[in-house]
OpenMM code with the backbone's topology and positions (N, CA, C; nanometers):
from openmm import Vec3, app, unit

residues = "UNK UNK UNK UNK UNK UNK UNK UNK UNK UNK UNK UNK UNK UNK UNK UNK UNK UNK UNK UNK UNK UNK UNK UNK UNK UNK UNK UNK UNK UNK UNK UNK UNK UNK UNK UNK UNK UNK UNK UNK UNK UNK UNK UNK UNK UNK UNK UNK UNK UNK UNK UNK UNK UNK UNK UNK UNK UNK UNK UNK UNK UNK UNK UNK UNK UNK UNK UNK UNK UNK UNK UNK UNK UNK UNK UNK UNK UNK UNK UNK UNK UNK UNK UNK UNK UNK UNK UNK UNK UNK UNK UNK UNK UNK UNK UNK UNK UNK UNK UNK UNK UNK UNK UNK UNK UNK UNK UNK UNK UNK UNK UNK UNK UNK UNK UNK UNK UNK UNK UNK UNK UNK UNK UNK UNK UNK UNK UNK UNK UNK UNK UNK UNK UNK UNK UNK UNK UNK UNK UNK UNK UNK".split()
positions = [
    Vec3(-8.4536, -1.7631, 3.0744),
    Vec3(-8.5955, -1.7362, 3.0601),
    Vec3(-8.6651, -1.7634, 3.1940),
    Vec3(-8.7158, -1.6900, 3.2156),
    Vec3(-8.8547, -1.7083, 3.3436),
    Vec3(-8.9408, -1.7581, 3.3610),
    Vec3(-8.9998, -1.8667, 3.3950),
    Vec3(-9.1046, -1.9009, 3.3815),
    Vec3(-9.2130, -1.9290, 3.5068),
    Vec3(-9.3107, -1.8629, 3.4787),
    Vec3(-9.4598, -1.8604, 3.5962),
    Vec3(-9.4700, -2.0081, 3.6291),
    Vec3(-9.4625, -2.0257, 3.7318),
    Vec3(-9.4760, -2.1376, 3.8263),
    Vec3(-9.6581, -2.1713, 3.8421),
    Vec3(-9.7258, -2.2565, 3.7824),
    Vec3(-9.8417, -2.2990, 3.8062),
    Vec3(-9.8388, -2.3477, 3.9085),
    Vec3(-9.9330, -2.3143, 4.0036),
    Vec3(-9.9867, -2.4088, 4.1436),
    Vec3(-10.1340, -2.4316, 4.1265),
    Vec3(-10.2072, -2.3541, 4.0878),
    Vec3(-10.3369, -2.4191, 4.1001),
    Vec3(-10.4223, -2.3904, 3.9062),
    Vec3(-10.5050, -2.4921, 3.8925),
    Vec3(-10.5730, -2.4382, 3.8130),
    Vec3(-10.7353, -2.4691, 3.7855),
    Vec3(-10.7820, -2.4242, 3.7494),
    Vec3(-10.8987, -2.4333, 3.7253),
    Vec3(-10.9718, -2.4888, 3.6258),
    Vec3(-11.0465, -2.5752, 3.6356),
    Vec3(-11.0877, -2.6896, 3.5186),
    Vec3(-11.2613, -2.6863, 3.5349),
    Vec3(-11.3033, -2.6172, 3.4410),
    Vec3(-11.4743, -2.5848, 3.4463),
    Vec3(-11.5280, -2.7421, 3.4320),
    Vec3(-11.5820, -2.7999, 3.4539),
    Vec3(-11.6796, -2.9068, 3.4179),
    Vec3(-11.8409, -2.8784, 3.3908),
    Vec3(-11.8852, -2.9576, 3.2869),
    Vec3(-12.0213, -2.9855, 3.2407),
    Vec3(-12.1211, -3.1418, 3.2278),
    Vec3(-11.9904, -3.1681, 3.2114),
    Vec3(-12.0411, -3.3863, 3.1645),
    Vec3(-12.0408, -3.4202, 3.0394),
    Vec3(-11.9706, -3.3072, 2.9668),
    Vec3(-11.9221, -3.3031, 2.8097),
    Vec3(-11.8099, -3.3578, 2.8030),
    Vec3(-11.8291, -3.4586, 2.7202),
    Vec3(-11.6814, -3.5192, 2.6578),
    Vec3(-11.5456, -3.4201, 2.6395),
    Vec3(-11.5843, -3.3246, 2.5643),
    Vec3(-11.5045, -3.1890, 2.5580),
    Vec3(-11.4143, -3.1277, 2.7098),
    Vec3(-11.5510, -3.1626, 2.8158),
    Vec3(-11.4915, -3.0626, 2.9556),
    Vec3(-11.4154, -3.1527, 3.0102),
    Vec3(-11.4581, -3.3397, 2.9887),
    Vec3(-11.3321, -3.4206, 3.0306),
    Vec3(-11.2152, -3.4139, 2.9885),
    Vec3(-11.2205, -3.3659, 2.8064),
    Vec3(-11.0749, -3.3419, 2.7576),
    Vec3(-10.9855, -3.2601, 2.8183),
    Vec3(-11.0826, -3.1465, 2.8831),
    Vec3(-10.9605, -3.0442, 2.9426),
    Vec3(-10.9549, -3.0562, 3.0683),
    Vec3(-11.0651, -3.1998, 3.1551),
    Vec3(-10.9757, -3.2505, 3.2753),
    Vec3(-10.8883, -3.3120, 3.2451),
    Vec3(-10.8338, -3.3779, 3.1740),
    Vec3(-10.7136, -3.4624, 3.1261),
    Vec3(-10.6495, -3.4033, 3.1081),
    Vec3(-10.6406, -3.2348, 2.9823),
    Vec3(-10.5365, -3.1519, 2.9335),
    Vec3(-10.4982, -3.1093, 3.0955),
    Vec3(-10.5719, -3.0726, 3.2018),
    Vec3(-10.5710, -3.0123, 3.3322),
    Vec3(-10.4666, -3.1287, 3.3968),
    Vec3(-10.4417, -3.2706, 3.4068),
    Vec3(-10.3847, -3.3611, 3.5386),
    Vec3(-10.2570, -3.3710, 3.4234),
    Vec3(-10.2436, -3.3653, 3.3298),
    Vec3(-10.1250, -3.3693, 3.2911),
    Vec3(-10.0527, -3.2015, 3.2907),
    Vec3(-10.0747, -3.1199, 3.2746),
    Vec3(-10.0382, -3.0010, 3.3500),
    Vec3(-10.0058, -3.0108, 3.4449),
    Vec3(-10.1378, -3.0580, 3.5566),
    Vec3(-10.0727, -3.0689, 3.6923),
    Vec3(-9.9782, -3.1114, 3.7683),
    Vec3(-9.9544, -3.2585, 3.6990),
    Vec3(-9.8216, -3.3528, 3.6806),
    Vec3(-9.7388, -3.3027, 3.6407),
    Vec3(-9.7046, -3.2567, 3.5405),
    Vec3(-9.5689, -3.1283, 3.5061),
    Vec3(-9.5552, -3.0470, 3.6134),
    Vec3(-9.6563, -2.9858, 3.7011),
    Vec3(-9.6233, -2.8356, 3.7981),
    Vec3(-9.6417, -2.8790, 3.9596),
    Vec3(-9.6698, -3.0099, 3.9620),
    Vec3(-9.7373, -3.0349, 4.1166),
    Vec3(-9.8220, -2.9466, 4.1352),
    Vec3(-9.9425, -2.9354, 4.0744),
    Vec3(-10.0500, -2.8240, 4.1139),
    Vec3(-10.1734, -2.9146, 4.1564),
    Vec3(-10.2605, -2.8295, 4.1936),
    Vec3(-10.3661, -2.8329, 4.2429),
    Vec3(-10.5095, -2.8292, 4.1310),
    Vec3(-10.5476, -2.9243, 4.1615),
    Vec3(-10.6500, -2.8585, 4.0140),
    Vec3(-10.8329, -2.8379, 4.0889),
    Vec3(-10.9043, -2.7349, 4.0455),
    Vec3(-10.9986, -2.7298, 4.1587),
    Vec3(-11.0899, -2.7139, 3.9934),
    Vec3(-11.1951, -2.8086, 4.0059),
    Vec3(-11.3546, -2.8495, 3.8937),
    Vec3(-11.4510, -2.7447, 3.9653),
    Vec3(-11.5538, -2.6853, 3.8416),
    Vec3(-11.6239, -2.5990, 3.8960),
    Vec3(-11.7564, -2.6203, 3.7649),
    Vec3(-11.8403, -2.6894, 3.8824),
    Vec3(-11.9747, -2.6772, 3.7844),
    Vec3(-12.0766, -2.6068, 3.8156),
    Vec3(-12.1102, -2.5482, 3.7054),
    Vec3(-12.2418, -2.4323, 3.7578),
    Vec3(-12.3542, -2.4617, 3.6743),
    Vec3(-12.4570, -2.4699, 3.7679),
    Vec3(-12.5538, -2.5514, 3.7640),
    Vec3(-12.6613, -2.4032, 3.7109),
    Vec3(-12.7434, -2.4132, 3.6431),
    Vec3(-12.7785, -2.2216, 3.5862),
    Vec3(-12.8863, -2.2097, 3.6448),
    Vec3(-12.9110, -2.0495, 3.6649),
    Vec3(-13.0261, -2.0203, 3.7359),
    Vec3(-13.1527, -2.0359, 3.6781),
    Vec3(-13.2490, -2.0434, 3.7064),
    Vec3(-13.3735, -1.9838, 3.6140),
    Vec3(-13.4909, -1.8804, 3.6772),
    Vec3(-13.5407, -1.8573, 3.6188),
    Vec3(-13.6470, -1.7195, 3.6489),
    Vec3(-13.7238, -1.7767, 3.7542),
    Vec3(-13.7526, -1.6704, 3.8186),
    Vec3(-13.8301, -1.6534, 3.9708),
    Vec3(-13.9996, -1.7582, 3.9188),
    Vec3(-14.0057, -1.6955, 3.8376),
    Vec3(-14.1803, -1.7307, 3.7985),
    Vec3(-14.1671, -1.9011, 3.7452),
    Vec3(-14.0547, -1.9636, 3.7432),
    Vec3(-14.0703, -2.0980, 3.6782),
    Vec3(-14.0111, -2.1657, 3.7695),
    Vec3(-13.9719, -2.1366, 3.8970),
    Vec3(-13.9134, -2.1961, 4.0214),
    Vec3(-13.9878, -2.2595, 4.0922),
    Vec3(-14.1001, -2.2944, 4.1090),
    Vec3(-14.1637, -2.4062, 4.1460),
    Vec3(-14.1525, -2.5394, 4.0914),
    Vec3(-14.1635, -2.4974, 3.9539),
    Vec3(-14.1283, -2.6507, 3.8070),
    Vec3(-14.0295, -2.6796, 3.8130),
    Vec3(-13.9015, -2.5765, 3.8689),
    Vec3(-13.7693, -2.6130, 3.8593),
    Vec3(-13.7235, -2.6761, 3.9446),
    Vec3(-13.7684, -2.6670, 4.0612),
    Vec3(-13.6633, -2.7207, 4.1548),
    Vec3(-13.6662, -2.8918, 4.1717),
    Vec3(-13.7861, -2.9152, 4.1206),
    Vec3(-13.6703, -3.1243, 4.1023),
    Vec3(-13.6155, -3.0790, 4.0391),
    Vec3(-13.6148, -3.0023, 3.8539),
    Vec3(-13.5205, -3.0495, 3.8092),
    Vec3(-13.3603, -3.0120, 3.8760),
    Vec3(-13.3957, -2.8654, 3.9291),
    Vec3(-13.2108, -2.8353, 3.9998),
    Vec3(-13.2312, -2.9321, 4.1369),
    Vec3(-13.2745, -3.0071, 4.1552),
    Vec3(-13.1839, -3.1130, 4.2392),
    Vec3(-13.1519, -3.2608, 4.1698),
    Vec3(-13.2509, -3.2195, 4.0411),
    Vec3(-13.1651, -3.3666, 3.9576),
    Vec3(-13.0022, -3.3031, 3.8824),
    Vec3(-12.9528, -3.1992, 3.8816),
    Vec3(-12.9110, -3.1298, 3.8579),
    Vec3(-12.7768, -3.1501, 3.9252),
    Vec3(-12.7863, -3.1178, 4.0510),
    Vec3(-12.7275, -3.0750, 4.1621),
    Vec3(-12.6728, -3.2080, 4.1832),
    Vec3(-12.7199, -3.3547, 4.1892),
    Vec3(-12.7249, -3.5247, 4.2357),
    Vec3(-12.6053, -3.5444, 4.0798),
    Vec3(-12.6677, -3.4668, 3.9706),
    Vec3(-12.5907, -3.5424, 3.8734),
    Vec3(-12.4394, -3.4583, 3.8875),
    Vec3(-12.4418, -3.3158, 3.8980),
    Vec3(-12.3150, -3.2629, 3.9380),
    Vec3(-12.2483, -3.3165, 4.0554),
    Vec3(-12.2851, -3.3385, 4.1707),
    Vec3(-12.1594, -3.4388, 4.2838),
    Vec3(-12.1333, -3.6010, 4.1860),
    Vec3(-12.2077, -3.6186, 4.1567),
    Vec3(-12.1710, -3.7365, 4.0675),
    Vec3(-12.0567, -3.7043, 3.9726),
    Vec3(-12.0725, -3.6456, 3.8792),
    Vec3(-11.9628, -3.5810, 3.8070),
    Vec3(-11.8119, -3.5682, 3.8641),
    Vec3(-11.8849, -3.4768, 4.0029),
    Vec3(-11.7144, -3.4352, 4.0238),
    Vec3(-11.6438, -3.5300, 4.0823),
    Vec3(-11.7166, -3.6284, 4.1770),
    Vec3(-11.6805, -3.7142, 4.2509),
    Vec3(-11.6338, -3.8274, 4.1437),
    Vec3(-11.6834, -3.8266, 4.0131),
    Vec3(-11.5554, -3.9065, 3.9262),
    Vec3(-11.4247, -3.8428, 3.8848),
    Vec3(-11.4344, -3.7039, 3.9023),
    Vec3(-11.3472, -3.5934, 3.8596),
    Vec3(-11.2145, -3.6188, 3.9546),
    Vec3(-11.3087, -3.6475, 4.0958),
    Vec3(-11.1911, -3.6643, 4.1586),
    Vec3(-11.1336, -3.7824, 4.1959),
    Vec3(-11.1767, -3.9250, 4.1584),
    Vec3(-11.1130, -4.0414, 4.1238),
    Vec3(-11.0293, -4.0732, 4.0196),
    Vec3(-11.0645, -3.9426, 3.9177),
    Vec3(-10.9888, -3.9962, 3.8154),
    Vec3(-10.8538, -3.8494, 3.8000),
    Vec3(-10.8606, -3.7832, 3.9168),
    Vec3(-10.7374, -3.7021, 3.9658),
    Vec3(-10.6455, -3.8077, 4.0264),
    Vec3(-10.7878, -3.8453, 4.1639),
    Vec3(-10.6314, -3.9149, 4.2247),
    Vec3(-10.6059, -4.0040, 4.1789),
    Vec3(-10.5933, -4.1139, 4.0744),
    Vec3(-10.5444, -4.2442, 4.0349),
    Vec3(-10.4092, -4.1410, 3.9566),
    Vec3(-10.4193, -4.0113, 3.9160),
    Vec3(-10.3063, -3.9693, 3.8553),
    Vec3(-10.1918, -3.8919, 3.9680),
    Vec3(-10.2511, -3.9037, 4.1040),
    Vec3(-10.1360, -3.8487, 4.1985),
    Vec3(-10.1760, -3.7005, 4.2066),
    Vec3(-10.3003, -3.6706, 4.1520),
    Vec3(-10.3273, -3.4878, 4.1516),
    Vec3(-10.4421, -3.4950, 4.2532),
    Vec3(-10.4247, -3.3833, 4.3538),
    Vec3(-10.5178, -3.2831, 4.4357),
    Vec3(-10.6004, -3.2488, 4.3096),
    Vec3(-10.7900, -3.2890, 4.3517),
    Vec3(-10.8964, -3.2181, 4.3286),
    Vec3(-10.9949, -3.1445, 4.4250),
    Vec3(-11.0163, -3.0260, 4.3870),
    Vec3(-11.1081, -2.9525, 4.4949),
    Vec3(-11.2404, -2.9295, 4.4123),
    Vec3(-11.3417, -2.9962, 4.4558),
    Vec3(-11.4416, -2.9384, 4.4101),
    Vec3(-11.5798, -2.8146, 4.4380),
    Vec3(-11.5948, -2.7973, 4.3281),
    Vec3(-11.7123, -2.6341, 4.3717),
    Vec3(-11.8156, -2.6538, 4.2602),
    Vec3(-11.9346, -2.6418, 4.3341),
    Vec3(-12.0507, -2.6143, 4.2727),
    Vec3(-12.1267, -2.5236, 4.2741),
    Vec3(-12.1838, -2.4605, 4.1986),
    Vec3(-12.2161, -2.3078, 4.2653),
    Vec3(-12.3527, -2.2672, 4.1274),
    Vec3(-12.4191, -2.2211, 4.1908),
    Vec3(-12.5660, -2.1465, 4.0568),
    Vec3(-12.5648, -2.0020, 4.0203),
    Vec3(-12.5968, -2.0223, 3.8731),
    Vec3(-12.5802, -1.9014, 3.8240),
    Vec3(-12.4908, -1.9185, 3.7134),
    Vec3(-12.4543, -1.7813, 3.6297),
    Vec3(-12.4129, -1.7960, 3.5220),
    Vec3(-12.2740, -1.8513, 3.4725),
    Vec3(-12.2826, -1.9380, 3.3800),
    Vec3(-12.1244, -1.9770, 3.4135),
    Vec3(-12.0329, -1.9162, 3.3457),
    Vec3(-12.0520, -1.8117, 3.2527),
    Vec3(-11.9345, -1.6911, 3.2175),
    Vec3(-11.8975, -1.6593, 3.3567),
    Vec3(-11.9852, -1.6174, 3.4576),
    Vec3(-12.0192, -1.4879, 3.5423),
    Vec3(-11.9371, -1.5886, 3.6215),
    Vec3(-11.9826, -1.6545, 3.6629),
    Vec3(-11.8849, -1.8016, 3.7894),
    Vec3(-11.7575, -1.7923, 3.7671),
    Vec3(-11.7366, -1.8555, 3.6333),
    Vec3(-11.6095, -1.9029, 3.6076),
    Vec3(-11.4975, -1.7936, 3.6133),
    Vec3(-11.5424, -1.6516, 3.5636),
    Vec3(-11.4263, -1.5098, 3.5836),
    Vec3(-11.4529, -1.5291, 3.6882),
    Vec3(-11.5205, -1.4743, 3.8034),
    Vec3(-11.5565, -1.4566, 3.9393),
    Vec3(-11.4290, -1.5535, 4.0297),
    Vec3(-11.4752, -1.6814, 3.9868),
    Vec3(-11.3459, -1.8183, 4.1026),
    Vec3(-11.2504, -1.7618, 4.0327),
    Vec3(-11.2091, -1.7458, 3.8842),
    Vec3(-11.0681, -1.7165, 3.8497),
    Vec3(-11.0029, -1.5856, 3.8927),
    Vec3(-11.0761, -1.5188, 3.9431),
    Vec3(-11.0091, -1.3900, 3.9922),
    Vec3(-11.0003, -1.4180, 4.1676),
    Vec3(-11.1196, -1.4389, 4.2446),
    Vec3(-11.0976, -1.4759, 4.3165),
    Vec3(-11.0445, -1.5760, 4.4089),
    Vec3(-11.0229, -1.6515, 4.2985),
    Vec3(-10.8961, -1.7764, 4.4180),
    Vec3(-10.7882, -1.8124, 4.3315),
    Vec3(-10.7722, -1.6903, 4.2788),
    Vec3(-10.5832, -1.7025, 4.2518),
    Vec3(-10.5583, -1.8071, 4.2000),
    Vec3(-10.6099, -1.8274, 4.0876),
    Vec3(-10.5805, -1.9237, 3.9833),
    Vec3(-10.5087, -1.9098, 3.9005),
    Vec3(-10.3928, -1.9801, 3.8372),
    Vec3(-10.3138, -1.9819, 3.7714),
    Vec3(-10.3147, -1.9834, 3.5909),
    Vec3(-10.4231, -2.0234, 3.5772),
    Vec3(-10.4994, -2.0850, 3.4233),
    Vec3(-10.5725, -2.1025, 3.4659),
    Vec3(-10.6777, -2.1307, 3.3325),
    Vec3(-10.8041, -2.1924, 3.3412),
    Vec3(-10.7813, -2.2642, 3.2390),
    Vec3(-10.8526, -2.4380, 3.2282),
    Vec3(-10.8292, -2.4918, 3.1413),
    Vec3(-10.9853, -2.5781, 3.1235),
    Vec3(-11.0414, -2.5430, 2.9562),
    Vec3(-11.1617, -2.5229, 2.9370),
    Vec3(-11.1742, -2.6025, 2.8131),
    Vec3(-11.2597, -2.7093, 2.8352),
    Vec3(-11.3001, -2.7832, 2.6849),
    Vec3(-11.3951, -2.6674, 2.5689),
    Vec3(-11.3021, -2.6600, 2.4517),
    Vec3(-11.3672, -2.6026, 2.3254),
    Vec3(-11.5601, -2.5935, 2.3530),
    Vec3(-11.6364, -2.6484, 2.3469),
    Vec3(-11.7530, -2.6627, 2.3122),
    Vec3(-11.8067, -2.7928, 2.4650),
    Vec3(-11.9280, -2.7177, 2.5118),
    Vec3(-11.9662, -2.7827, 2.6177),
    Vec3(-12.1158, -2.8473, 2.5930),
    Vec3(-12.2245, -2.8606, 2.7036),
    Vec3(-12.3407, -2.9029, 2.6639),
    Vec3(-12.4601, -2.8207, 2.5593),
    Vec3(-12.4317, -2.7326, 2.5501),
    Vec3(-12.5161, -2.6430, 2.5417),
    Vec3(-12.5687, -2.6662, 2.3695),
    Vec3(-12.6733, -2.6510, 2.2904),
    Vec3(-12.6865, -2.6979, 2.2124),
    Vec3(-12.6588, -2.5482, 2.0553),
    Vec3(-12.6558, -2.4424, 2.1336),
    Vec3(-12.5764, -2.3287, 2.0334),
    Vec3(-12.4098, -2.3765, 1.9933),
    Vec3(-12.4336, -2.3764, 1.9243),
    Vec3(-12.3105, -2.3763, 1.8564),
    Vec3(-12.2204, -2.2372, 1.7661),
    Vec3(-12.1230, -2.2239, 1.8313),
    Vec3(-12.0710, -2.1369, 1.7078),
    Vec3(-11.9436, -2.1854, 1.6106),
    Vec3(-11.8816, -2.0400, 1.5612),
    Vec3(-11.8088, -2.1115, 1.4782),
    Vec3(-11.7057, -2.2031, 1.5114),
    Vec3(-11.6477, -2.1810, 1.6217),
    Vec3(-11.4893, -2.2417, 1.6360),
    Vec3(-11.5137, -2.2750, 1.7787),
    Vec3(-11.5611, -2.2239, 1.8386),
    Vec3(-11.5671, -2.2072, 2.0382),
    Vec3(-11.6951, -2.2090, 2.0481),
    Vec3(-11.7244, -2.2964, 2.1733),
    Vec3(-11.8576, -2.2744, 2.2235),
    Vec3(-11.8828, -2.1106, 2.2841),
    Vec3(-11.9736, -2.0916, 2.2862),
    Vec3(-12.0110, -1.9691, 2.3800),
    Vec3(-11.9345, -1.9402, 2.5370),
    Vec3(-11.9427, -2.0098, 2.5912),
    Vec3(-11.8761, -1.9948, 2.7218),
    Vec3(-11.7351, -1.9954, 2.7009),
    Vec3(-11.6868, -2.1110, 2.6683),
    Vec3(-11.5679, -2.0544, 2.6477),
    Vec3(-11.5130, -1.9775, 2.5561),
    Vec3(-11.5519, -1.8962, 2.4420),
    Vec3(-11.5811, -1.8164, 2.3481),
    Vec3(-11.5463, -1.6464, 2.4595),
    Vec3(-11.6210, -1.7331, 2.5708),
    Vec3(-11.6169, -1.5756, 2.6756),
    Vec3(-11.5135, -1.5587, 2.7389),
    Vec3(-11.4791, -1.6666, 2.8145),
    Vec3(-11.4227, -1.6896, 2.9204),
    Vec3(-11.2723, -1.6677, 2.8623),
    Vec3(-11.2303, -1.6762, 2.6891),
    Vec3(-11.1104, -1.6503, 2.6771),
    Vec3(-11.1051, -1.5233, 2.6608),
    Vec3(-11.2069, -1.4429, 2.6163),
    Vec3(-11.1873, -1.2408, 2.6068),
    Vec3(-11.2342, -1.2454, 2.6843),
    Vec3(-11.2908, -1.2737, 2.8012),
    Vec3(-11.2900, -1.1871, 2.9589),
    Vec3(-11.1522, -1.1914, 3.0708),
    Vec3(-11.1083, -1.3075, 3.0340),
    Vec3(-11.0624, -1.3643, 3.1869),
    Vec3(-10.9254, -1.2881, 3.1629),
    Vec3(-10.8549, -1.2889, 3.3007),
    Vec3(-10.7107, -1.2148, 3.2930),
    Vec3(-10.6571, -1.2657, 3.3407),
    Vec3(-10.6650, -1.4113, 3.3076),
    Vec3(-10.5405, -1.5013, 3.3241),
    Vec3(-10.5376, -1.6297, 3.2149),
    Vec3(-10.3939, -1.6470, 3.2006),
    Vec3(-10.4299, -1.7727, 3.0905),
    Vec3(-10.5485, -1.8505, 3.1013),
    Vec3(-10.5694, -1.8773, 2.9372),
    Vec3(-10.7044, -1.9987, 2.9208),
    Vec3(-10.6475, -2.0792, 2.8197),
    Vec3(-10.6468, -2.2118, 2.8916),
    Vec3(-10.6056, -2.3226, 2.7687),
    Vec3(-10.7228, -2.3850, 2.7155),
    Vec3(-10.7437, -2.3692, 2.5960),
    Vec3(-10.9223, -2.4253, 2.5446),
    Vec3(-10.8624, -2.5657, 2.4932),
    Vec3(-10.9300, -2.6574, 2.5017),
    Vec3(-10.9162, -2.8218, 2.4325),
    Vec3(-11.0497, -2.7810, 2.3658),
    Vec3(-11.0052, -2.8949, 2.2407),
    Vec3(-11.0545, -2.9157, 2.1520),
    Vec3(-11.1039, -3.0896, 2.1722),
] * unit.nanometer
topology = app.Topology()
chain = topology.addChain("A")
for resn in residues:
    res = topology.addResidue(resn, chain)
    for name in ("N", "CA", "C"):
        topology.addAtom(name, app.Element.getBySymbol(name[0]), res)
């Protein structure tokens, strides 16, 4: 049997208990493959006309995301795993296909249900997407 060699993967973050599960499902993967695991939080846009009101909040935003990842990546390396982090604005369906196509990612590995307060039946929305869009494996945690 053949099997696809993981080197890198991709682990969305939010600050959801859920998106830590699938940094964890992510460093034990990585530990099995010697891979690379690169966190990607996207911080969302908002409309032109409410961008004055917004912008403390996207830099309280922005302060709490390096915070995030910068535990993301203490609690890589205490496990012996490479973290790369990316922050980036805008939509995070639209982000998350976008890095997974463009930097040759191996998987994506995505907590079930994130911050967002919609709920559906089984999957949050994003990742709800991100598993019928993307064209490469998606491991969802629960």
């Amino acid at each position: 049997m053949i099997r696809k060699k993981i080197k890198k993967i991709l682990v969305p973050l939010d600050g959801s208990k859920n998106s830590f599960r699938g940094l964890d499902e992510g460093i034990y993967l990585a530990r099995q493959c010697q891979a690379i695991i690169t966190g990607l939080y996207v911080i969302p846009i908002f409309p032109r006309n409410l961008l004055d009101t917004i912008i403390p909040f996207q830099i309280s935003l922005t302060k709490e995301a390096e915070k995030l990842m910068n535990n993301a990546k203490i609690k890589c390396a205490q496990k012996g795993i490479i973290f790369k982090s990316k922050i980036v604005f805008g939509s995070p369906i639209m982000e998350i296909n976008n890095l997974s196509q463009s930097g040759k990612f191996d998987i994506i590995v995505i907590g079930s249900r994130g911050q967002s307060g919609i709920k559906e039946a089984f999957l949050g929305s994003v990742a709800n997407a991100i598993v019928h869009k993307s064209k490469i494996s998606v491991l969802v945690v629960k």
